[in-house]
N, C-alpha and C positions, 0 to 999 in steps of 0.2 A: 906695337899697336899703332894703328893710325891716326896721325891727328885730327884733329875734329875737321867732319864734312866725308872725312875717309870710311871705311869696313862696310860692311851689309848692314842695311836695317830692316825690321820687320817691313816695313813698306815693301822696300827692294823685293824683300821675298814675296810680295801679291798681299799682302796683309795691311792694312791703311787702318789702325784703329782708329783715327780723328773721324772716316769717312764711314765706318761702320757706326759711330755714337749718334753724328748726326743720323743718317737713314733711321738705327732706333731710333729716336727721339722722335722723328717723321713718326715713326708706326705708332709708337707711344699715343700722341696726339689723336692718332687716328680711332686708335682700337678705346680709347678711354668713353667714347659715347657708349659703346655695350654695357657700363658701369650702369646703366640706368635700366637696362635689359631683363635681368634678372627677373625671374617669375619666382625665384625662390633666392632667400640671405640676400646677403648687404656687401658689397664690397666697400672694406677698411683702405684697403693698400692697395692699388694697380702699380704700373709701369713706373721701373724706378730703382727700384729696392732687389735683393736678392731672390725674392721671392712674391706672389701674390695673397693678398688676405681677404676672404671672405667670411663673414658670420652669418654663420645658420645654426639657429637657433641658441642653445648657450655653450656653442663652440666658434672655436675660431679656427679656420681650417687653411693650412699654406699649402700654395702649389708652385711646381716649375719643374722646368721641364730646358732638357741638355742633351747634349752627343758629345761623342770622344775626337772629334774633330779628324784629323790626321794622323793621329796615334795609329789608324786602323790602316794603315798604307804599312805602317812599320811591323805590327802582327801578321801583313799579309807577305812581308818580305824574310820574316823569320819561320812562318809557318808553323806560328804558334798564336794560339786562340783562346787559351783556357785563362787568361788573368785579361784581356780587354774589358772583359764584364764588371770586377770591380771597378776599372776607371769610369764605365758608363752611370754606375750607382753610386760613385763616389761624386761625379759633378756633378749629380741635381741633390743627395742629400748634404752634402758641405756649403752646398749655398741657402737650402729648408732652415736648415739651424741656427743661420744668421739670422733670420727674426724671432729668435726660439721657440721653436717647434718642433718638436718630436715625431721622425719621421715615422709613419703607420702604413703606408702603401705603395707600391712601384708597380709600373707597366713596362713595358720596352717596345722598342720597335726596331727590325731588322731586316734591313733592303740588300738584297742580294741579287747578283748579276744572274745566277742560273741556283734551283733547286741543289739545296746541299745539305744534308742532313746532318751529316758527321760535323761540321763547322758551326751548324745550329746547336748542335749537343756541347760540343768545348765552351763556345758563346754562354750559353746558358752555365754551363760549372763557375765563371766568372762572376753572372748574376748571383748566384746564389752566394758566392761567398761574399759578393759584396752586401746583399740582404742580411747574413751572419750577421757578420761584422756593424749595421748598422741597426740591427735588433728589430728588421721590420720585414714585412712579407711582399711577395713580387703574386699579384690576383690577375694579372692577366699582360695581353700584350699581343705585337700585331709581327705578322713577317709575308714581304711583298717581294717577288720577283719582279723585277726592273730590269732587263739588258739594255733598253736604250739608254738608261741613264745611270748604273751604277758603272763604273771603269775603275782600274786599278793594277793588282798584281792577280793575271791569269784565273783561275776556275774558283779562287777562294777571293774574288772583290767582293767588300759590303762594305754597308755603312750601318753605324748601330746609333740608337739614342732612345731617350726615357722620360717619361717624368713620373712626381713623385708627389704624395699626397702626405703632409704634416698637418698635426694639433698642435697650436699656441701652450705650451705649459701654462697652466693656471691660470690660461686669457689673456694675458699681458704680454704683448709683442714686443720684443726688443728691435729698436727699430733706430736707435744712435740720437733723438731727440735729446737725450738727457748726458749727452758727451759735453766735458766742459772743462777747461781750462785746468790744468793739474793733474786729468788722468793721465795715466801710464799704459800706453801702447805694447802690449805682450807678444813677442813673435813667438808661433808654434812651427818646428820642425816638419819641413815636409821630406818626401821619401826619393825626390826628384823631378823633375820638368813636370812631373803631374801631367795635366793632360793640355797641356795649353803650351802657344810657341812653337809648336810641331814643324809648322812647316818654312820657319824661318832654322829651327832645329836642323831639320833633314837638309836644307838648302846648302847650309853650310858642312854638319858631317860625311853626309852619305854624296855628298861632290867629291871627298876624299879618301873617305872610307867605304869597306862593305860592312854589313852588319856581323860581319864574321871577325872583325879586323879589332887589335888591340890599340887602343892610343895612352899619349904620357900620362893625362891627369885622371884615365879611368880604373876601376880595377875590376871592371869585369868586358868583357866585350863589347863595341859598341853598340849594337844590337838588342845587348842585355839590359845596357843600360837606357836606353830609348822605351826599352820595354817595361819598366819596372813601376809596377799598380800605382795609383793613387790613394797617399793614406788618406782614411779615412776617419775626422775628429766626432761621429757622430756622441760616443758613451762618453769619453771627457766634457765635452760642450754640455751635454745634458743631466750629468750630474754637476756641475758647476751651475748651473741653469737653476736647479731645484733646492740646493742647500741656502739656505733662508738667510744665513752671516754674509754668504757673498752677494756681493753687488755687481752687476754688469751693464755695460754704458752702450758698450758695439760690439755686435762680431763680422770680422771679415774674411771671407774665401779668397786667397790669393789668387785670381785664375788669370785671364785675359786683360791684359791691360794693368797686372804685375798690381804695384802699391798705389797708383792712381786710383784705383777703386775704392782705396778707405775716404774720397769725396764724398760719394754715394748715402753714407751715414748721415752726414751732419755736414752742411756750406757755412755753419755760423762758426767754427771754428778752422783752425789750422794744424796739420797733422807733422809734426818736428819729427822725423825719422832718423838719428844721429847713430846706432850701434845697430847698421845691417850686417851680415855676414857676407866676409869676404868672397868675393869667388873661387869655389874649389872644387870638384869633382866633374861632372860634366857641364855645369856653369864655366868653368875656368875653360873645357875643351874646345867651349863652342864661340866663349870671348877668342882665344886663341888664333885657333883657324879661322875666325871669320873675321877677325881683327876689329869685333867690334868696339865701341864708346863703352865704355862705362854704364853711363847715364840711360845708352838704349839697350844694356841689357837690364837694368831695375826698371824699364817701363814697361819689359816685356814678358820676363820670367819671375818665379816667384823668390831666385836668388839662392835658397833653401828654409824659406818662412810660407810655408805654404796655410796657416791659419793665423790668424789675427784677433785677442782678445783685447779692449779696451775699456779700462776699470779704474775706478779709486787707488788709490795708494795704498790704503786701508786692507783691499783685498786681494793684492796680486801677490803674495805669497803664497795663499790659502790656491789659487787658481793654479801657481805653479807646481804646487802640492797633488792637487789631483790630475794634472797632465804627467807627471812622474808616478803617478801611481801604473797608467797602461805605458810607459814605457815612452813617453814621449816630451821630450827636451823642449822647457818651454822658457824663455826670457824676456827681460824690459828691451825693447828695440827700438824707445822714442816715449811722446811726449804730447799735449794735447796744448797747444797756445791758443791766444785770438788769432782769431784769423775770419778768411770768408772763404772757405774750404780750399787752401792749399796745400799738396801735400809739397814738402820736401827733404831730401835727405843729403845724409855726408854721405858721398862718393869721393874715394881718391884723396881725401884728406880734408875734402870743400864742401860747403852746401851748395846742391842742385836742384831745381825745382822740378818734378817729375809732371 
């Protein structure tokens, strides 16, 4: 490994999240006078938060809306299409859920370099399993032939993305306001790089490898693994959500921008991150060959914590009870001090401030 200043960092690879939060932020400001717009409901929640809140009438209705970033370079280089579609229903309702809300609707949108029908049909088997899986229905959606602007790999380029319409369970948005000193930060298992990191991902593997190629820390090919869905916390989150003994404070999507994202909830607090999991499977591949830090793989990737619950003491047994009920490996991963929204974590032995 290289000493610090040394290996790739997301930047290197075209990826600047400092430069991309500002820019939001710009649009943020920008887009918040439409708040006043409205001919119909009330916007709760704008720019900010995992998702948008509008009330109309005696609902509360979340929206947001995501693409599978670079993930689709790596499907177009295996020439395989039929699981892309979970990841794209997997990033807009993993981040719906985090104000709790019950996803109810999804559209998509699919920009393609030239007419293709057969890759529309795989694309779509994707959707639909990701719709399964998150108990809600896909009502419509758009697909635009682009050559001038979609590129990639040969007669199967696209690009995919969605959004996604959620109800508030029972009205009450969970929205991290009520995160405070003594909760216990629950990491949920994710299934792999999920769909974010890609092309700091790619930058580093497929310089050395083909997607056909076997490496040390993987066990399946790297291709396979590049490829592998984003799970999806929709039925765990929302029965935890509804059973009336549990309490919940915050929920977090691991995506972009790794555990720095649990800010976003609450600034009046400080997020102690002390028991992340080590780097192992393609995490370890991609620190390896790329010889990167530590610290900028926890700012980049999800580590293998790809959900975040944050709760009383009181209830994170009951919460880890019902992520084991579908098969999914949940534990205490940190800790909720004063603070003014710092996250940091033990890397390497040390606290590191992400």
């Amino acid at each position: 490994m290289k000493k610090k200043g040394g290996g790739v960092t997301y930047r290197d690879a075209g990826v600047d999240v400092g430069k991309i939060r500002t820019a939001q932020k710009s649009i943020g400001e920008i887009i918040s006078a439409t708040h006043r717009m409205a001919a119909a409901g009330k916007v709760v929640s704008g720019f900010g938060h995992y998702a948008g809140l509008i009330k109309l009438g005696r609902e509360l209705l979340a929206l947001h809306s995501d693409g599978v970033g670079t993930k689709v370079l790596v499907a177009q280089l295996m020439n395989k299409f039929d699981t892309i579609g979970i990841d794209c229903v997997a990033m807009n309702v993993n981040d719906v859920i985090c104000v709790g809300a019950q996803p109810v609707g999804f559209i998509d949108y699919v920009a393609l370099r030239q007419p293709n029908e057969e890759l529309l049909q795989e694309i779509a088997k994707g959707l639909v399993e990701g719709a399964r899986q998150s108990q809600m229905a896909i009502v419509g959606g758009e697909t635009a032939i682009l050559p001038d602007v979609i590129t990639g790999e040969g007669e199967n380029a696209f690009d995919l993305a969605g959004m996604v319409m959620g109800v508030v369970v029972k009205g009450k948005p969970i929205l991290g306001s009520a995160i405070k000193p003594g909760d216990v930060i629950l990491g949920v298992e994710s299934s792999g790089l999920h769909s974010n990191g890609y092309t700091l991902a790619r930058k580093v593997l497929l310089s050395k490898y083909s997607v056909d190629d076997n490496a040390e820390h993987l066990v399946q090919t790297v291709g396979e693994e590049l490829l592998i869905p984003t799970k999806i916390y929709v039925r765990p989150v929302m029965e935890i959500i509804k059973k009336k003994k549990i309490k919940v404070h915050g929920l977090a999507n691991i995506t972009g921008g790794s555990f720095t994202k649990l800010s976003r909830l609450n600034v009046r607090v400080r997020y102690d991150l002390d028991d992340l999991p080590a780097p192992t499977g393609i995490f370890r591949q991609i620190q390896v060959d790329g010889e990167i830090e530590s610290r900028e793989m926890y700012r980049t990737f999800n580590m293998g914590v790809g959900f975040c619950v944050i709760a009383p003491k009181a209830s994170t047994d009951d919460i880890i009870s019902v992520f084991a009920k579908y098969k999914m490996h949940c534990r205490a991963i940190g800790r909720i001090e004063k603070g003014s929204g710092e996250v940091a974590a033990k890397i390497d032995g040390r606290k590191e401030a992400l």
